[in-house]
PyMOL Python script that loads the backbone (N, CA, C, O; Angstrom):
from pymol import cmd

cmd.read_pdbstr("""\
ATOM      1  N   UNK A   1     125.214 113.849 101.970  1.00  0.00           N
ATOM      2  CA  UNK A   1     125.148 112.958 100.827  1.00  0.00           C
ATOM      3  C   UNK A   1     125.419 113.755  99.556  1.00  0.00           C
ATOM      4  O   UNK A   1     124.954 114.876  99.347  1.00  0.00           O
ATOM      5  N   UNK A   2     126.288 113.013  98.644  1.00  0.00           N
ATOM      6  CA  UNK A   2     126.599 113.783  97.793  1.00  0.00           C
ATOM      7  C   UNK A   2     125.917 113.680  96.076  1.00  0.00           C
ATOM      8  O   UNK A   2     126.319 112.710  95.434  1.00  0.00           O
ATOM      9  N   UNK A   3     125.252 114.323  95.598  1.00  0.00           N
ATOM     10  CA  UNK A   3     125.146 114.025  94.151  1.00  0.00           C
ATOM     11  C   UNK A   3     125.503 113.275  93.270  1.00  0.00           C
ATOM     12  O   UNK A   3     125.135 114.002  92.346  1.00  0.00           O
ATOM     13  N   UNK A   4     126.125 111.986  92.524  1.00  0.00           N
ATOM     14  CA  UNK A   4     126.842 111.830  92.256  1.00  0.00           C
ATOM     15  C   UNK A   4     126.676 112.188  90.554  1.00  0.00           C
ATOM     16  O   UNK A   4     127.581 112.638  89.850  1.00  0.00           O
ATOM     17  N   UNK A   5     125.111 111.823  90.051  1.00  0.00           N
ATOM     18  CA  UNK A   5     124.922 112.479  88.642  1.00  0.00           C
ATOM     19  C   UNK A   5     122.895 112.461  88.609  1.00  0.00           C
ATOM     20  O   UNK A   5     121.960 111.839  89.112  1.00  0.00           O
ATOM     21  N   UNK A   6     123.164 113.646  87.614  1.00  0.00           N
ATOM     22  CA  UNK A   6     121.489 113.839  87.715  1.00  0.00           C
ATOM     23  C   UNK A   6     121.485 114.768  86.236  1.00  0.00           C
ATOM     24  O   UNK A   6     122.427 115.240  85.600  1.00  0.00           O
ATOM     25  N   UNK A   7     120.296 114.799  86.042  1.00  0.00           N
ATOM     26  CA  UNK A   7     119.586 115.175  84.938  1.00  0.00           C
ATOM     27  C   UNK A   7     118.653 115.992  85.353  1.00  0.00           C
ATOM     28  O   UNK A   7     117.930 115.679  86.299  1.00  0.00           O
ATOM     29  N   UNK A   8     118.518 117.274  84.642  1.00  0.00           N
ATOM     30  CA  UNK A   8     117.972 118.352  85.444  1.00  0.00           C
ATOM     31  C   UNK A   8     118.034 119.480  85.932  1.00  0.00           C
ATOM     32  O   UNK A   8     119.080 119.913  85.448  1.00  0.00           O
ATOM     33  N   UNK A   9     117.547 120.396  86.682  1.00  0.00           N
ATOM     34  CA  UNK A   9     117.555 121.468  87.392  1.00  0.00           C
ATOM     35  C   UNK A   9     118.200 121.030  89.077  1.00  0.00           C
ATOM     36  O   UNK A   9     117.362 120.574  89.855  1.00  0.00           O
ATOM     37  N   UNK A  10     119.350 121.148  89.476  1.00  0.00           N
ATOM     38  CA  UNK A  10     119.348 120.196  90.422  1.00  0.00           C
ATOM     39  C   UNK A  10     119.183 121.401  91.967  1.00  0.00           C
ATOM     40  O   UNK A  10     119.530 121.072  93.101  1.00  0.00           O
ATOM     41  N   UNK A  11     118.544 122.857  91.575  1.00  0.00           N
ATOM     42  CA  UNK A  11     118.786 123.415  92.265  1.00  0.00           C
ATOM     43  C   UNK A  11     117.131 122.944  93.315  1.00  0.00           C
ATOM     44  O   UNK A  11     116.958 123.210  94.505  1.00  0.00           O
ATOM     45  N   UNK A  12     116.085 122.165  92.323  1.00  0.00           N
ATOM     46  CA  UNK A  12     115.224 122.000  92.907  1.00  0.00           C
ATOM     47  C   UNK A  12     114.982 121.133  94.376  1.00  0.00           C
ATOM     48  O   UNK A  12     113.972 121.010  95.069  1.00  0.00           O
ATOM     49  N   UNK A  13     116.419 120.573  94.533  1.00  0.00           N
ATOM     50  CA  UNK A  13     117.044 119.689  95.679  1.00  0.00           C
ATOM     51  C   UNK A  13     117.011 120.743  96.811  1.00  0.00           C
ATOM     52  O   UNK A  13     116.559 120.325  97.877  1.00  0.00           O
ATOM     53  N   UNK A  14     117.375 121.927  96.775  1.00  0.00           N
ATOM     54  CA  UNK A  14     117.073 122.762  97.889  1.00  0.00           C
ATOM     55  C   UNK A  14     115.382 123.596  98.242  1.00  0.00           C
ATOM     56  O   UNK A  14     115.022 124.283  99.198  1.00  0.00           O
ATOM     57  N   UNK A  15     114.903 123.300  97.418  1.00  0.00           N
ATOM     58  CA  UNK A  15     113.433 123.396  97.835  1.00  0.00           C
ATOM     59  C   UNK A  15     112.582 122.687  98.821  1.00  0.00           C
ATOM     60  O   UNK A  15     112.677 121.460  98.827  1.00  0.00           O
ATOM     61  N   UNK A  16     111.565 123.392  99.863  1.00  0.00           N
ATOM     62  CA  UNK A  16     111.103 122.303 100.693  1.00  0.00           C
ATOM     63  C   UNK A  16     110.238 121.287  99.835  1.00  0.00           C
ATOM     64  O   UNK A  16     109.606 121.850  98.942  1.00  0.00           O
ATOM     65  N   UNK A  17     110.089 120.049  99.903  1.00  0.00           N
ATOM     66  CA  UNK A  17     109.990 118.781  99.128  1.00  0.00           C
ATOM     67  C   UNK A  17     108.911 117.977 100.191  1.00  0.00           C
ATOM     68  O   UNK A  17     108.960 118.132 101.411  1.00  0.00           O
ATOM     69  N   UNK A  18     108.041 117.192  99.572  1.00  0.00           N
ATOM     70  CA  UNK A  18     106.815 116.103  99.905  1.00  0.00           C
ATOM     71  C   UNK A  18     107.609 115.170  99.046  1.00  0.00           C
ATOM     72  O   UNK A  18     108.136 115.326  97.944  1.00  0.00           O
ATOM     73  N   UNK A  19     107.529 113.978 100.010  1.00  0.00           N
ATOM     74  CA  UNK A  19     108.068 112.664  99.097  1.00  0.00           C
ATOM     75  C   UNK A  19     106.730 111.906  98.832  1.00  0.00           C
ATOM     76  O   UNK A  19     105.941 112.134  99.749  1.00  0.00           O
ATOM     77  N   UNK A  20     106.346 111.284  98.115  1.00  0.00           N
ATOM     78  CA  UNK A  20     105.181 110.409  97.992  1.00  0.00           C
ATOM     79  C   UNK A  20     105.472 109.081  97.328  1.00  0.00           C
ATOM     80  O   UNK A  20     105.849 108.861  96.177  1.00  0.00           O
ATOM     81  N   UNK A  21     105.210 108.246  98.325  1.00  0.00           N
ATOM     82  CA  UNK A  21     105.776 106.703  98.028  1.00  0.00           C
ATOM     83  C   UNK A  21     104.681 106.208  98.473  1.00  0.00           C
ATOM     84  O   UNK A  21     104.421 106.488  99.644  1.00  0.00           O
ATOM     85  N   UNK A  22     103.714 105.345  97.731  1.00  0.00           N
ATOM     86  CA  UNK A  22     102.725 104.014  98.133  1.00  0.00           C
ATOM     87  C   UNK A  22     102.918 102.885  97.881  1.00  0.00           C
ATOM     88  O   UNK A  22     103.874 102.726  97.122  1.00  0.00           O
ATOM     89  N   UNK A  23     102.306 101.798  98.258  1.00  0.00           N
ATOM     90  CA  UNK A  23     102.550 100.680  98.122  1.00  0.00           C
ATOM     91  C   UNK A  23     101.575  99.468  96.348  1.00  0.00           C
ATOM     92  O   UNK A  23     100.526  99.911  95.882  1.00  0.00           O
ATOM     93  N   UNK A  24     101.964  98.638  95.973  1.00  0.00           N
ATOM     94  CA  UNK A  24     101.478  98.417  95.031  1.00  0.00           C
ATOM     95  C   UNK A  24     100.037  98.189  95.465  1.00  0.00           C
ATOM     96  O   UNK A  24      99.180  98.752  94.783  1.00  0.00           O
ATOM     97  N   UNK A  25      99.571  97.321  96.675  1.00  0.00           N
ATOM     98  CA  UNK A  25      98.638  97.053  96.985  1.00  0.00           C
ATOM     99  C   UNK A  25      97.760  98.198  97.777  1.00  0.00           C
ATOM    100  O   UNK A  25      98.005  98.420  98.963  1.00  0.00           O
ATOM    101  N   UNK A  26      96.774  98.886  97.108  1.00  0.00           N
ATOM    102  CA  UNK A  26      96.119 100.006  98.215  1.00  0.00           C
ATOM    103  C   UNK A  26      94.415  99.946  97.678  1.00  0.00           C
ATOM    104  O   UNK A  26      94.018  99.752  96.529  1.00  0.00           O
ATOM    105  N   UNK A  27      93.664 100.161  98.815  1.00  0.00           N
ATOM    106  CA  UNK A  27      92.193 100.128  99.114  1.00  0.00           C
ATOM    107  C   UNK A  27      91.692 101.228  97.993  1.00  0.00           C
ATOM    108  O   UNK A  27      92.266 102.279  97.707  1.00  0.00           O
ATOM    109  N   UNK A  28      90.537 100.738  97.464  1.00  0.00           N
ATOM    110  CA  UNK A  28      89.797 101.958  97.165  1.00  0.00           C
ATOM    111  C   UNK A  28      89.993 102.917  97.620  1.00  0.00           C
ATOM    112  O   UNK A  28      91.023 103.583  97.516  1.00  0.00           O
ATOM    113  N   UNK A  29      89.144 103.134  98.144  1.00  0.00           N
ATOM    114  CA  UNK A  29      89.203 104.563  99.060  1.00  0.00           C
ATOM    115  C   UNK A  29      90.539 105.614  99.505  1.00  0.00           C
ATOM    116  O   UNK A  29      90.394 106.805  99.781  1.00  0.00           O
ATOM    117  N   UNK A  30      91.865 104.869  99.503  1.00  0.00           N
ATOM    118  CA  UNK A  30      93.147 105.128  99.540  1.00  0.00           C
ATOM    119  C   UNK A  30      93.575 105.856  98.114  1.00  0.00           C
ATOM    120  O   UNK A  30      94.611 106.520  98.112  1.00  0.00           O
ATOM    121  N   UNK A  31      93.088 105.783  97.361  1.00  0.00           N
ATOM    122  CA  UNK A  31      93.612 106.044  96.112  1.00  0.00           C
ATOM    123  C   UNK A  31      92.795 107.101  95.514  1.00  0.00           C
ATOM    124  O   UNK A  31      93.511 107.743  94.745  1.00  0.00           O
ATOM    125  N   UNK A  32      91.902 107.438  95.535  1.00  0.00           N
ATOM    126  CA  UNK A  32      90.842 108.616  95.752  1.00  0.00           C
ATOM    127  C   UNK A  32      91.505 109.259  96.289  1.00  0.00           C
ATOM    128  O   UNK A  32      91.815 110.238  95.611  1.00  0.00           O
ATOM    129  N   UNK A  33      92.061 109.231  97.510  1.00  0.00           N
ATOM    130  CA  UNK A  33      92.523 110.196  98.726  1.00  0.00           C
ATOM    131  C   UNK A  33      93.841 110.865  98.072  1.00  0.00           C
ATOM    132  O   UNK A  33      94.283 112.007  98.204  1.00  0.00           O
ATOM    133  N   UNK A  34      94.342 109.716  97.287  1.00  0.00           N
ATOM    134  CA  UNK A  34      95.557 110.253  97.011  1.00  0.00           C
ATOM    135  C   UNK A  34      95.114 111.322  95.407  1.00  0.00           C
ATOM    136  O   UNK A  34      95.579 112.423  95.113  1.00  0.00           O
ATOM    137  N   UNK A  35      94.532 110.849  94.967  1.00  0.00           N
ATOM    138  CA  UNK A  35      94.320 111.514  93.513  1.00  0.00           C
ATOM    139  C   UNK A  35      93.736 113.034  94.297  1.00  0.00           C
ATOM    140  O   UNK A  35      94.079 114.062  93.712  1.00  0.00           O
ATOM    141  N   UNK A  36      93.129 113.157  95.208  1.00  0.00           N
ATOM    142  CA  UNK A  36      92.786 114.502  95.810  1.00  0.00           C
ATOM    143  C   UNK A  36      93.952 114.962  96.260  1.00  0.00           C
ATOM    144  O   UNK A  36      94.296 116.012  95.716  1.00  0.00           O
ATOM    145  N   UNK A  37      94.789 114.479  97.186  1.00  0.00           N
ATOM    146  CA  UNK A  37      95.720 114.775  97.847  1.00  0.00           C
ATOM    147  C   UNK A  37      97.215 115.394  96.486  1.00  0.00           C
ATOM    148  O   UNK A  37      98.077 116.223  96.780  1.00  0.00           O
ATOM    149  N   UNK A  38      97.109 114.766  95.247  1.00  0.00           N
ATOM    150  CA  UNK A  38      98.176 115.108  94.444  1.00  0.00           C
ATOM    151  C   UNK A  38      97.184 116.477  93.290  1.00  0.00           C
ATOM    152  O   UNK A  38      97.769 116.608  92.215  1.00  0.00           O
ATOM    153  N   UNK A  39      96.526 116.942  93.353  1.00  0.00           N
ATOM    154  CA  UNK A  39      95.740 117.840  92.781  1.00  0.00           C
ATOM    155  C   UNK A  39      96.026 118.966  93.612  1.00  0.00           C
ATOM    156  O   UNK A  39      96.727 119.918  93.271  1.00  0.00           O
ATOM    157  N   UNK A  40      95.308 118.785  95.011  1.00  0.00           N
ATOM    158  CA  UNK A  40      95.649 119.742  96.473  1.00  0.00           C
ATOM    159  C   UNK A  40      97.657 120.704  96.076  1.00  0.00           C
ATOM    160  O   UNK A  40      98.020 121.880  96.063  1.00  0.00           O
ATOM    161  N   UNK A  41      98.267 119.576  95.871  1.00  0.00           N
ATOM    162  CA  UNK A  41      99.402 119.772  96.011  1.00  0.00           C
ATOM    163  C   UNK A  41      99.633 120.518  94.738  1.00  0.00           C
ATOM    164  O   UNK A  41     100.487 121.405  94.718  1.00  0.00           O
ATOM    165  N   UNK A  42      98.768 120.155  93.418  1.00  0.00           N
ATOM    166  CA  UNK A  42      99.423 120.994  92.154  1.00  0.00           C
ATOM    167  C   UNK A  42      99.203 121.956  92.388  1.00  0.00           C
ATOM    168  O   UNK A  42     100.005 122.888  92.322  1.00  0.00           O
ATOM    169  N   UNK A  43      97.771 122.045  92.817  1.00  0.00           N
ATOM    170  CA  UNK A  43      97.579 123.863  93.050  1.00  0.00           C
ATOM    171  C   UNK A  43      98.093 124.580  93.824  1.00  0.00           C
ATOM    172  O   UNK A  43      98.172 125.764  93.496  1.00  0.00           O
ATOM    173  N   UNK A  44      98.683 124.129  95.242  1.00  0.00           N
ATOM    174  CA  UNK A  44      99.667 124.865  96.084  1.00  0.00           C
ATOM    175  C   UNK A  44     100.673 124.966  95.367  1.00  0.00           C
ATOM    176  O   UNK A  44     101.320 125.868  95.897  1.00  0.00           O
ATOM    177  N   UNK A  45     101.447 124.462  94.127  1.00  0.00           N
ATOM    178  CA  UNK A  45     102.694 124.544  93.710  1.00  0.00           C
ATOM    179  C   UNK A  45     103.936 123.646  94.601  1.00  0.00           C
ATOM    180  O   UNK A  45     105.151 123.719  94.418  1.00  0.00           O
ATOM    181  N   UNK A  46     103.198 122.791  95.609  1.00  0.00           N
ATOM    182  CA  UNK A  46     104.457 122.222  96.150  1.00  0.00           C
ATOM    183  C   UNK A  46     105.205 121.076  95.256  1.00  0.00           C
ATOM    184  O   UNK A  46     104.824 120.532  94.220  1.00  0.00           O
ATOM    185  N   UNK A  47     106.295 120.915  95.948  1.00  0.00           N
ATOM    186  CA  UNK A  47     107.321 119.962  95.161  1.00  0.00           C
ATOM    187  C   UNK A  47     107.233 119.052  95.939  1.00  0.00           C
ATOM    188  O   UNK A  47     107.253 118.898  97.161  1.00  0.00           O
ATOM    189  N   UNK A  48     107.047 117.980  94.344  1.00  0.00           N
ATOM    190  CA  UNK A  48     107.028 116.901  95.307  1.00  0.00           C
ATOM    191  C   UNK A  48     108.009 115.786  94.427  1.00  0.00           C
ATOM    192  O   UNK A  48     108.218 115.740  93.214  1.00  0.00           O
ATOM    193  N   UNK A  49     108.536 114.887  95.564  1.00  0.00           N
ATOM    194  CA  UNK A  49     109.406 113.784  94.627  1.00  0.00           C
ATOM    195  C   UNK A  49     109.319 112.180  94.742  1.00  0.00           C
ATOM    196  O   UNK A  49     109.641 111.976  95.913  1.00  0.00           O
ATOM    197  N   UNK A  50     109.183 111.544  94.436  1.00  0.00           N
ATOM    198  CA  UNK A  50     109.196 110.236  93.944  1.00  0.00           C
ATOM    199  C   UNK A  50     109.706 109.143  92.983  1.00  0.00           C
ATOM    200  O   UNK A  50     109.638 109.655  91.865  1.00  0.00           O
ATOM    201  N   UNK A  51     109.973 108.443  92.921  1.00  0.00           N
ATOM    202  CA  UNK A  51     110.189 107.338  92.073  1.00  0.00           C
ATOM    203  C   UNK A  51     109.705 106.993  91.179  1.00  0.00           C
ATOM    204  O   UNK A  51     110.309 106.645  90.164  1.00  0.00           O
ATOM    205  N   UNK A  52     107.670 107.006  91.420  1.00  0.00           N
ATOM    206  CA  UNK A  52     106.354 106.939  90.358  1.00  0.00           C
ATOM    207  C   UNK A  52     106.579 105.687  89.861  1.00  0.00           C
ATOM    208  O   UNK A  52     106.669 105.513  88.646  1.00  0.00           O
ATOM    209  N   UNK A  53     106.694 104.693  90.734  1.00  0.00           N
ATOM    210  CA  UNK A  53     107.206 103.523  90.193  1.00  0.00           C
ATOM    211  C   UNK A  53     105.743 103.048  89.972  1.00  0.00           C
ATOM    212  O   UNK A  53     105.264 103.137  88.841  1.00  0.00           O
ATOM    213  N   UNK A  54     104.919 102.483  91.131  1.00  0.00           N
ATOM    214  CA  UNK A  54     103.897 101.926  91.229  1.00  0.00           C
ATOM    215  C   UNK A  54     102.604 102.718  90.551  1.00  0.00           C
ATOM    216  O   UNK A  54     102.522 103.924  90.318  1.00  0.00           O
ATOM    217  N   UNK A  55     101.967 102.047  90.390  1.00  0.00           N
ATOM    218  CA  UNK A  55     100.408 102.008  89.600  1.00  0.00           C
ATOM    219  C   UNK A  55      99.842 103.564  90.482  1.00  0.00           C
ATOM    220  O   UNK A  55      99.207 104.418  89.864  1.00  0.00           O
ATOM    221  N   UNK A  56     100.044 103.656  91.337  1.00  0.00           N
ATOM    222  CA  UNK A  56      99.109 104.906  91.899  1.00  0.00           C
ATOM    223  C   UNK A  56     100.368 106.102  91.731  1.00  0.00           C
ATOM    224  O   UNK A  56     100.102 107.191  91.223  1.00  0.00           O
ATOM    225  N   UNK A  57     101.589 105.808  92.157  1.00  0.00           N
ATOM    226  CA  UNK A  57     102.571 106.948  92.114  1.00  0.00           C
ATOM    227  C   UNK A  57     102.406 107.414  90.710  1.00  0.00           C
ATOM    228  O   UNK A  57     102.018 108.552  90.448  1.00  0.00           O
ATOM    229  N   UNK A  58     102.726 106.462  89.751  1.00  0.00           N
ATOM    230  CA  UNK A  58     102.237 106.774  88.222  1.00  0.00           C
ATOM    231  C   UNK A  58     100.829 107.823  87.804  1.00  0.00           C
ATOM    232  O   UNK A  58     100.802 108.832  87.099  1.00  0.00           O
ATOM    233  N   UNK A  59      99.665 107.087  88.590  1.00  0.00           N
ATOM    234  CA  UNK A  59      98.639 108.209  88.193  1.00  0.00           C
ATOM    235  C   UNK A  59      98.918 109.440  89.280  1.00  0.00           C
ATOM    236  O   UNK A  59      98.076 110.337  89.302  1.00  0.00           O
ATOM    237  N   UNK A  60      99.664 109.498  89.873  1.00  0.00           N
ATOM    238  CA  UNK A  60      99.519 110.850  90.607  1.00  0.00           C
ATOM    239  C   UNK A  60     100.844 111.984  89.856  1.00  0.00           C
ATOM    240  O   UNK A  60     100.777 113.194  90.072  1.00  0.00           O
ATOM    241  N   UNK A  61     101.782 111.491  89.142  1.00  0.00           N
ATOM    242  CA  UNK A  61     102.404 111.796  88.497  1.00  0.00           C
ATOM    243  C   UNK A  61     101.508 112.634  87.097  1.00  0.00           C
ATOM    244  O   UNK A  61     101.626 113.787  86.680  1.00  0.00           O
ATOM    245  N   UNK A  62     100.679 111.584  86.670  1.00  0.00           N
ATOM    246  CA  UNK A  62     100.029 112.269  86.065  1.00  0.00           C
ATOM    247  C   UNK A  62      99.326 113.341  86.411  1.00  0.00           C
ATOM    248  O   UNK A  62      99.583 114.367  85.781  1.00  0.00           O
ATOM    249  N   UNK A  63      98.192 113.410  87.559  1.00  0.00           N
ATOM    250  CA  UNK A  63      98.078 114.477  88.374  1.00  0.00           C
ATOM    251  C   UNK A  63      98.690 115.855  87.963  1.00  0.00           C
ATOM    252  O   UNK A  63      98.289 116.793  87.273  1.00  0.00           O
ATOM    253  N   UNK A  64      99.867 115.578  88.698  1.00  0.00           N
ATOM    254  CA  UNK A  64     101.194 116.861  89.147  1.00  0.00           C
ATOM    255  C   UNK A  64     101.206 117.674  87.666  1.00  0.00           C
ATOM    256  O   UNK A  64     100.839 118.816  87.391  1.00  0.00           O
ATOM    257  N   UNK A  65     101.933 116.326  86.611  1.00  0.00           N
ATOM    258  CA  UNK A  65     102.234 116.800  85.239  1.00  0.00           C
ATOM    259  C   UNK A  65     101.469 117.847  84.494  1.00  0.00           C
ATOM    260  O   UNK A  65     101.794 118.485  83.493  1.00  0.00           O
ATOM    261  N   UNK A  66     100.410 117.875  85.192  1.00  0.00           N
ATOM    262  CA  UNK A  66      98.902 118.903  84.447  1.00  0.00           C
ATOM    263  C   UNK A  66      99.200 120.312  85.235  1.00  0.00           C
ATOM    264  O   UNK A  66      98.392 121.221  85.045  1.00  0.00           O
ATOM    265  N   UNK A  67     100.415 120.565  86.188  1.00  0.00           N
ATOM    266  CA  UNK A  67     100.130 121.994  86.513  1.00  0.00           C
ATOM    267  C   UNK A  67     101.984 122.444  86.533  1.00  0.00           C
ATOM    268  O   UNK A  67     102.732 121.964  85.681  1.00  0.00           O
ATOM    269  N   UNK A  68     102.391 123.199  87.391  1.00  0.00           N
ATOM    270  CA  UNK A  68     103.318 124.124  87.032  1.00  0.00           C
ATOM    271  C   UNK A  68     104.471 123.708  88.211  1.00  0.00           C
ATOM    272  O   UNK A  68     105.609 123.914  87.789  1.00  0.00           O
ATOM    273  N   UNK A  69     104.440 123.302  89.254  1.00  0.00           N
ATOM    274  CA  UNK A  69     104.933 122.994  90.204  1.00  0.00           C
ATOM    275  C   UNK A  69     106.467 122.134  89.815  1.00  0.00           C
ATOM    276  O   UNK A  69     106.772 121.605  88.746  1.00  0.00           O
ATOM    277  N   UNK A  70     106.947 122.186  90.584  1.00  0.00           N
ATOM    278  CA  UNK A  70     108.407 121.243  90.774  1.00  0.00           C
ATOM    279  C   UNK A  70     108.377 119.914  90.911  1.00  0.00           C
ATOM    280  O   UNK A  70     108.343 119.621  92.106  1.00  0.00           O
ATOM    281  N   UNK A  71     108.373 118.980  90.203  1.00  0.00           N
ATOM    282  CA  UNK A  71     108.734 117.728  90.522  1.00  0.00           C
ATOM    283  C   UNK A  71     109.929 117.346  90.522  1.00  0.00           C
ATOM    284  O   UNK A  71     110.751 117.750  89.700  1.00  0.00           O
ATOM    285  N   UNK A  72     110.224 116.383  91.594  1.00  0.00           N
ATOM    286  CA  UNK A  72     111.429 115.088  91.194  1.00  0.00           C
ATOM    287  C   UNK A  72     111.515 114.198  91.240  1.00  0.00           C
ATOM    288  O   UNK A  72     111.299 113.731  92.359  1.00  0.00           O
ATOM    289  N   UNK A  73     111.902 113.163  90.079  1.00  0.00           N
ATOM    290  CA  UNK A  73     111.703 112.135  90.018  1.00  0.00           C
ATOM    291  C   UNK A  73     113.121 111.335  90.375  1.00  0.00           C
ATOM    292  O   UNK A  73     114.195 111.455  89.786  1.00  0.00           O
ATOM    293  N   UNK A  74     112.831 110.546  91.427  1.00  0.00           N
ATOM    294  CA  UNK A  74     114.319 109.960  91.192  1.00  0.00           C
ATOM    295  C   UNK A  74     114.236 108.498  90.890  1.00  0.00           C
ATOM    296  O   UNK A  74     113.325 107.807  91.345  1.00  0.00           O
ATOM    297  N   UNK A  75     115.343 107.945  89.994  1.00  0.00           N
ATOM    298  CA  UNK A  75     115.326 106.947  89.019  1.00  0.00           C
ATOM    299  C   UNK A  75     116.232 106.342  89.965  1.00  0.00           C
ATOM    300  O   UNK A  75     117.097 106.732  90.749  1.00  0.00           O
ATOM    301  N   UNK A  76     115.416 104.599  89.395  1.00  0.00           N
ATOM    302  CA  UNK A  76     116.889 103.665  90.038  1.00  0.00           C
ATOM    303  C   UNK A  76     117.783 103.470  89.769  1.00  0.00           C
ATOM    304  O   UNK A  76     117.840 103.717  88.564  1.00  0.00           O
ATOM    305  N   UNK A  77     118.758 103.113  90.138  1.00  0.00           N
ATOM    306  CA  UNK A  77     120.627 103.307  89.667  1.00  0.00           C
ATOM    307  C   UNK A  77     120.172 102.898  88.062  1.00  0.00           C
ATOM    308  O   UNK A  77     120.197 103.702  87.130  1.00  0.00           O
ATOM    309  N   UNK A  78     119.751 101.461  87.954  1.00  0.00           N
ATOM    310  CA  UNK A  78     119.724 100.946  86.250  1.00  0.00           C
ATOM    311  C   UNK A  78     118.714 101.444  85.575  1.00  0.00           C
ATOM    312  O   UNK A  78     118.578 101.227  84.371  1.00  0.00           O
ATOM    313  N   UNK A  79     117.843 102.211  86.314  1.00  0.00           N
ATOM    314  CA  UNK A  79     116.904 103.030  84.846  1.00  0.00           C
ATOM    315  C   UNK A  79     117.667 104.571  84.876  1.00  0.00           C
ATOM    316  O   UNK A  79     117.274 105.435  84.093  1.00  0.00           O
ATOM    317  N   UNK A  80     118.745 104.840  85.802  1.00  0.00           N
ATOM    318  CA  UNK A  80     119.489 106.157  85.335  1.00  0.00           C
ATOM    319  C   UNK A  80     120.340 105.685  84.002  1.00  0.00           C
ATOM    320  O   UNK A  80     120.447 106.237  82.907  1.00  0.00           O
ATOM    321  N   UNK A  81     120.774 104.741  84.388  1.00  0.00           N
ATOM    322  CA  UNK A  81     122.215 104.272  83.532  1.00  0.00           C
ATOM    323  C   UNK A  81     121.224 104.188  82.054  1.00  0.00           C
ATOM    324  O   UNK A  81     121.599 104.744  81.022  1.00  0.00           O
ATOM    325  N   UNK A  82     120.083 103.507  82.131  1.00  0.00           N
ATOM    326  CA  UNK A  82     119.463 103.443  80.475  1.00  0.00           C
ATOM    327  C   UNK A  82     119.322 104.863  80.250  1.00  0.00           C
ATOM    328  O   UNK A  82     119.712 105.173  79.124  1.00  0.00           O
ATOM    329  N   UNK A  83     118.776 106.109  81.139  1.00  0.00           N
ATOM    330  CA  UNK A  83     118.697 107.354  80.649  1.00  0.00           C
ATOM    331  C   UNK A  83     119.579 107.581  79.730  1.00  0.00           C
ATOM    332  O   UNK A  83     119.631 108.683  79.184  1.00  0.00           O
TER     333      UNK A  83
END
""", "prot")
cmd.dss("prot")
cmd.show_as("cartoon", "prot")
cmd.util.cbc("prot")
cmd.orient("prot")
């Protein structure tokens, strides 16, 4: 698959990568797990990528944003084109 345009460091595409995608609807207890689970990950420094579309991807974004690690965010075709 080929690149076709991006914004960015795009060398971070060859790094090993965690995707994190949830659903809008998630349990208590699910979302805890994840706010631990995206902290876990800042401090290992892993990269992780997502969309951060939904209500929890969003706060775990926030999460990530507080440490040093690699993120990627990938945008949908029409919120690239508004970029």
């Amino acid at each position: 698959m080929e690149i076709k345009e991006h914004i960015g460091n795009i060398k971070l595409l060859k790094l090993p990568k965690t995707a994190f995608l949830c659903s809008r609807k998630v349990p208590a207890t699910i979302v805890l797990k994840c706010y631990d689970w995206a902290i876990e990950q800042r401090e290992k420094g892993h990269c992780i990528i997502s969309g951060f579309h939904s209500k929890i991807e969003k706060d775990v974004l926030h999460y990530l944003l507080k440490g040093q690690q690699p993120i990627i965010l990938v945008l949908a075709k029409p919120l690239f084109h508004r970029v």
